[in-house]
C-alpha positions in Angstrom: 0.0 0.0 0.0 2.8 2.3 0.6 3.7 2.7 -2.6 0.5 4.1 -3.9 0.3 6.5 -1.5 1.1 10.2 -2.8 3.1 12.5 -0.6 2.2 15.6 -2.0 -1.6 15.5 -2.3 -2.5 14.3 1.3 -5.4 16.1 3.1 -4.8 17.9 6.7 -6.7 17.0 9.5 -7.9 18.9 12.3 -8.3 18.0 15.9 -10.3 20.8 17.9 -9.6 19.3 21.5 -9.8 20.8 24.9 -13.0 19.1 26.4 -11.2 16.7 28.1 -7.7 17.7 26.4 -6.5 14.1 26.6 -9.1 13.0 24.0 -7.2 14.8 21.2 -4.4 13.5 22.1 -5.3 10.4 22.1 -7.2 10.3 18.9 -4.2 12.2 17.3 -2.4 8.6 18.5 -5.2 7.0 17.1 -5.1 8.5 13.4 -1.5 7.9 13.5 -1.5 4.4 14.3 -4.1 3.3 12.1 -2.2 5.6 9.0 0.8 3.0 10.3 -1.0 -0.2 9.7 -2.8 1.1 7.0 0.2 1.5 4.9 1.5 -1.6 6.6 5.6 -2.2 6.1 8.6 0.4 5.4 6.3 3.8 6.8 8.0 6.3 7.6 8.4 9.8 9.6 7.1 11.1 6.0 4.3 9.1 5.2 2.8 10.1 8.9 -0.7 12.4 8.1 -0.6 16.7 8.5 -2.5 17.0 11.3 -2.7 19.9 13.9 -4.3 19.5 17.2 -5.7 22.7 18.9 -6.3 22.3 22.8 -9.0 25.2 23.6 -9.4 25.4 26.9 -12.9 27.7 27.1 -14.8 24.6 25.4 -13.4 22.8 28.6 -16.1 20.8 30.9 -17.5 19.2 32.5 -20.8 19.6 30.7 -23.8 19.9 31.6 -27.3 21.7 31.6 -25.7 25.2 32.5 -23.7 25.2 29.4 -25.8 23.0 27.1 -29.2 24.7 27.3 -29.4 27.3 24.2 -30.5 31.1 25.9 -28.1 30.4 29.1 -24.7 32.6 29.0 -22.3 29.4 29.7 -24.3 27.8 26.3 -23.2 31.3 24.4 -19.5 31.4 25.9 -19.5 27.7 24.6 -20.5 28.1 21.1 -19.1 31.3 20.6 -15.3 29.7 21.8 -16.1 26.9 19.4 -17.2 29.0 16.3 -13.7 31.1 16.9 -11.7 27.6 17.2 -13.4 26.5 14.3 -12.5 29.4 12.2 -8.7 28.9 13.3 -8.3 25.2 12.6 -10.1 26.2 9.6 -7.4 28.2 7.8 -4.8 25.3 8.2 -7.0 22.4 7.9 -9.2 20.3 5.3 -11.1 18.5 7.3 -11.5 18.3 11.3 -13.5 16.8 14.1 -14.2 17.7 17.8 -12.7 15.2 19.9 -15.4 14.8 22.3 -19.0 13.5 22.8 -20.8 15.6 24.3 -19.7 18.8 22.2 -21.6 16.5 19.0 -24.4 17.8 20.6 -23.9 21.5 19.6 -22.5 21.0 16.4 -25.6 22.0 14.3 -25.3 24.9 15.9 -21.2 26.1 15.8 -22.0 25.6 11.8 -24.0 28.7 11.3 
């Protein structure tokens, strides 16, 4: 598999952690371990993904029903710190997730 991969046209992921900033981390490990045994023997440093992983501490939790009830002020800090992150890992970034459950929730509404 290796050698069909290209080098130069590879998309960049995004990791928007920070709720629980160990689960970027560890689905960063993730992605690169499964790009490992996906392009199985002679990987290398080069043929690892671009991703960038963006710890945001104000989408921090615990969560709850202060901060997850739309019209309370912790729900519009929230989605406000998200849509700002988003826009960031946007410019430097094809394609990125949110590593953590409970933020799924609000997702319909950070894409306005």
């Amino acid at each position: 598999m290796l050698s069909r991969v290209c080098r130069t046209s590879r998309k960049r992921i995004g990791i928007m952690g920070g709720s629980g900033p160990d689960a970027g981390v560890d689905l960063m490990k993730k992605i690169l371990r499964t790009n490992r045994a996906f392009l199985g023997p002679g990987v290398g440093d080069k043929d690892a993904p671009f991703i960038t992983l963006m710890n945001v501490p104000t989408i921090g939790g615990p969560h709850g029903s202060w901060d997850l009830q739309k019209g309370t002020k912790e729900y519009k800090e929230l989605i406000d710190g998200m849509k700002q992150a988003a826009k960031n890992i946007a410019i430097c970034t094809d394609y990125f997730c949110i590593a953590c459950n409970t933020l799924h929730k609000v997702q319909p509404e950070v894409e306005k």
